[in-house]
N, C-alpha and C positions, 0 to 999 in steps of 0.2 A: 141496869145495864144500858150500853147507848146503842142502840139498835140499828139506826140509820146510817153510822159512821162504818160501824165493821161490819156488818152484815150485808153490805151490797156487792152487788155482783161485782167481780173482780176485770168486767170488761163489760161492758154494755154499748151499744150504740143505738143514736137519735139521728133521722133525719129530718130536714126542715129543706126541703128542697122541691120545686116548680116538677110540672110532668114534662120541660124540656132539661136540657143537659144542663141541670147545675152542676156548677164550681165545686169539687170535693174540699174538703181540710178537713185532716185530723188532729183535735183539740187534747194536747195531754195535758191533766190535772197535775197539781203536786203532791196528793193527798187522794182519798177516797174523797165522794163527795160531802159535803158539808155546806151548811146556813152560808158559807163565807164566798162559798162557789154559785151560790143559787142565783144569782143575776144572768149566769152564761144559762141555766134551766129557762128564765124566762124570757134569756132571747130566742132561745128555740118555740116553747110556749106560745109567746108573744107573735110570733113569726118574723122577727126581725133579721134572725138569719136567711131565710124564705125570698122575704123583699129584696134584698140584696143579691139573688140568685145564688145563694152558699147551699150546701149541704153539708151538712157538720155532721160530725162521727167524736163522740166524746170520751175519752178512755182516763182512767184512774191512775193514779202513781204511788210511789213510793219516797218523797223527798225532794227537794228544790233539785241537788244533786243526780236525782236518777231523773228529774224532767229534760235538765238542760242534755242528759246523754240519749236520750229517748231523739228529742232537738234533733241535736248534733246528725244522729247516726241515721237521720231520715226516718224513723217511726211514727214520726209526729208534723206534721206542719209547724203549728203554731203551737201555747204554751202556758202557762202559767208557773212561774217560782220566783224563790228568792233572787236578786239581784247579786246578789254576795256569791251564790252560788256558782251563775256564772262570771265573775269576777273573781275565784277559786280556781273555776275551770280554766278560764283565760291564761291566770299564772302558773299553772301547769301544765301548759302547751298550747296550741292554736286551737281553737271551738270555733267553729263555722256556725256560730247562733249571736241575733244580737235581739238585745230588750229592745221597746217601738214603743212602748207605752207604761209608764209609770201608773201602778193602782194604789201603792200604800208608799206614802210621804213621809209617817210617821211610821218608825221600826214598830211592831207588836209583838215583838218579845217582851216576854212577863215572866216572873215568877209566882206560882201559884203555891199556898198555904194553907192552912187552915185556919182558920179566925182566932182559934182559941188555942195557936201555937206561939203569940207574942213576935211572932217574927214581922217584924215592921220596915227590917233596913237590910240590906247585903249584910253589914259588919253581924246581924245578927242570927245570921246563917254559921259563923263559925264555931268549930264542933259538931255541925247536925249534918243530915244525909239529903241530898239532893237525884231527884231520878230524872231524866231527859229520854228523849228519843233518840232512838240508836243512831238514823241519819235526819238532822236537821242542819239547817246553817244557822241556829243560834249556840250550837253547839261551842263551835269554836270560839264565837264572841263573849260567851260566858268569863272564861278567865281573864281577857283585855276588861272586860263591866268591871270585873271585881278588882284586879289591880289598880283602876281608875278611880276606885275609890277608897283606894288603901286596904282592902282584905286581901290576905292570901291563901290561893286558890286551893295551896295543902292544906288547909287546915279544914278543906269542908270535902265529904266524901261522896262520889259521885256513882250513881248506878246506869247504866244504859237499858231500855228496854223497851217494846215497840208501843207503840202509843197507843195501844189500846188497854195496855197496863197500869198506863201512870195514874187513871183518876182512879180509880180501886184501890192502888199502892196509897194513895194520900190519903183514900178516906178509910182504910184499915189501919193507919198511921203506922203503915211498913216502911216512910217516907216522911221525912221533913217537910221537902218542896218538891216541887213539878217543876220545868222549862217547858214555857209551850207560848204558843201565839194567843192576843187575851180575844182571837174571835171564838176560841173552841171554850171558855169559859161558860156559858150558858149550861153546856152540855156536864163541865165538871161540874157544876150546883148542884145539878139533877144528881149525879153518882153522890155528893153528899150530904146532900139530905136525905138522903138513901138511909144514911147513916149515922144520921143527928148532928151531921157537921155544918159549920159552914164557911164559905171560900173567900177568902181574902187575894186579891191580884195586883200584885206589885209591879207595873209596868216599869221596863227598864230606861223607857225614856224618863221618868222621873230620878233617874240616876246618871243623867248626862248622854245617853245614847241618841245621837244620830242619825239621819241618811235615809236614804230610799229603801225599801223593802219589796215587799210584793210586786211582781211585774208581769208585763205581757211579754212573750218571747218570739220569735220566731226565727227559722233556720236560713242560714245565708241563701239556700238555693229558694225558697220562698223570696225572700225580698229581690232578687236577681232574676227569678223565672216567672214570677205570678205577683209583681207588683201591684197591678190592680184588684186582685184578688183579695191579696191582704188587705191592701185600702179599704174595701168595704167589707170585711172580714172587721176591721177595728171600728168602723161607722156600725155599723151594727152594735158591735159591744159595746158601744158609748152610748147607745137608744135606750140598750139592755143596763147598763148602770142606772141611768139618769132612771128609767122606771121602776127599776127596785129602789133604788134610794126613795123614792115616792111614792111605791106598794109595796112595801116588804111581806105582808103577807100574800100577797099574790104571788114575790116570787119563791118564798117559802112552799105553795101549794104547785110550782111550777117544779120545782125539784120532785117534790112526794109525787109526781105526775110520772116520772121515770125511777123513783126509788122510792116504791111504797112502804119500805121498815121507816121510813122519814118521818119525824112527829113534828106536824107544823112548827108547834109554838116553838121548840129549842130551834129547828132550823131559821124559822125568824128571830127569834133572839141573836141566835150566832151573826146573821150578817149585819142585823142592827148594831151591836157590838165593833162590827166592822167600817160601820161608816165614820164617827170618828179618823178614821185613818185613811179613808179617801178623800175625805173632804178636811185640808186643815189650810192655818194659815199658808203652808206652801202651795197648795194646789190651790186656791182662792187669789194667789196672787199671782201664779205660773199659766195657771188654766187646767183643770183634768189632764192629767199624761203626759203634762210637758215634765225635762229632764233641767233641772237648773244645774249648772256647768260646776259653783263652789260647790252644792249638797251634794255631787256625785262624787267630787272627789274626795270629802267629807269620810262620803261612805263606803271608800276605795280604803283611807286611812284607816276606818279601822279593820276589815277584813287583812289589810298588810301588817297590820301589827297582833291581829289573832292569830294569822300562819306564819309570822316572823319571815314575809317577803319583805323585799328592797323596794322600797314604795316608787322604784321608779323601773320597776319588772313590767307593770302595764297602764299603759295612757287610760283611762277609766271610759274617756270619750270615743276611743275606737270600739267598744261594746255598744254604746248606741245609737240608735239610727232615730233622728227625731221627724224624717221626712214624712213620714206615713199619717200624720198631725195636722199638718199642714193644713187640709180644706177641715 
């Protein structure tokens, strides 16, 4: 079983704040926590939120989609989710939230297998059963991937189920394949070896996928009421990357520190897994966070063409706000 991912408390909060009046933010996940989140554990840890006079308060989610409504509706200060998510939101109707900081450059959508199921390419998914998570924003992209590269999307049958299902469903082979991000992969191995399996991860960027993915968020009335706030709110998270990137077991033991079902190694595997996708040719040549102007629109295209919008329903660039970067 994965212990750490769904058995943690369904709300918890962390202070990391001075004995004078720190700065409050509350930081919504897009996800229970996870190896992939443990960098914001070790800015707290670390005290890098602290230094900065923040006090952070960390809450859980359910979905890119339910972070950016969390966002939106003042729940939440700041953020984490899909991009596409809010560029979903956007195209259907006005979201008072915008991304400030790019974390993953490279999409980490995957599909996940079993080694000894021969599935090696989309075309050879057709006929078999694929399970996803009920609300992801890979969701959608799935039938643009597969259209893109000549499969159709009837001919492969799709289950929905909450994602604490899917790696059981695969490794009982109730399931073809899995849809999921390949930072939560460490954690599927674990469930199948369980089981004498083992896990093959087909990332979808090796089938032509695009664009930005995983992002920082934050709500209009943050970036308009508490600009400075934020400021050092993202200078911190960039202390807190930079150090996990360079102790990942530390920030693996940073997380287990506020979710003790957390088993070091898989939660350092998972963010290890992760960095790949912080750190690629785009972010080496843009800088950590920056937003390059063609990749956004890039990844506005395909999100228009997975909900069958008018790709000129929303400017991609009024989503984000790159000032907060600056120093």
């Amino acid at each position: 079983m994965i212990k750490h991912r769904f058995l943690a408390p369904l709300l918890f909060a962390v202070f990391s704040g001075t004995a004078l009046a720190a700065d409050k933010l509350t930081v919504q996940l897009d996800w229970l926590p996870g190896g992939d989140k443990s960098f914001v554990y070790a800015g707290i840890e670390q005290g890098f939120f602290r230094d900065e006079g923040l006090e952070v308060r960390v809450v859980p989610g359910r979905g890119s989609s339910d972070a950016v409504t969390k966002i939106a509706s003042g729940s939440a200060d700041v953020g984490f989710g899909g991009i596409s998510a809010l560029m979903m939101a956007a195209a259907e109707g006005k979201v008072p939230v915008k991304a400030v900081m790019s974390l993953y450059s490279n999409q980490p959508d995957a599909l996940f297998t079993r080694a000894d199921s021969q599935i090696r390419s989309l075309k050879d998914m057709e006929g078999k059963t694929v399970a996803m998570p009920t609300f992801s924003s890979s969701n959608a992209l799935w039938p643009v991937v597969l259209e893109r590269n000549g499969v159709d999307p009837e001919r492969i049958r799709v289950v929905k189920s909450d994602p604490s299902a899917l790696a059981p469903m695969l490794a009982q082979g109730r399931v073809d394949a899995t849809i999921n991000w390949v930072t939560v992969a460490p954690a599927f191995s674990t469930v199948l070896k369980q089981a004498g399996k083992e896990l093959e991860v087909l990332p979808w960027t090796q089938f032509g996928l695009d664009g930005y993915g995983w992002s920082v968020l934050a709500s209009d009335k943050t970036i308009q009421e508490r600009p400075d706030v934020l400021r050092r709110y993202l200078r911190a998270l960039n202390k807190a990357l930079a150090f996990s990137i360079d102790n990942p077991q530390a920030a693996a033991q940073a997380l287990k520190a506020q979710v003790p079902e957390a088993e070091v190694a898989v939660v350092q595997a998972e963010f290890e897994s992760s960095i790949p996708l912080l750190r690629t040719p785009v972010s080496e040549r843009d800088g950590m966070g920056r937003f390059d102007r063609d990749l956004l629109a890039s990844t506005w295209g395909w999100v228009a063409k997975s909900m069958d919008y008018d790709p000129a329903k929303v400017d991609p660039e009024t989503l984000v706000d790159r000032s907060f970067l600056a120093d």
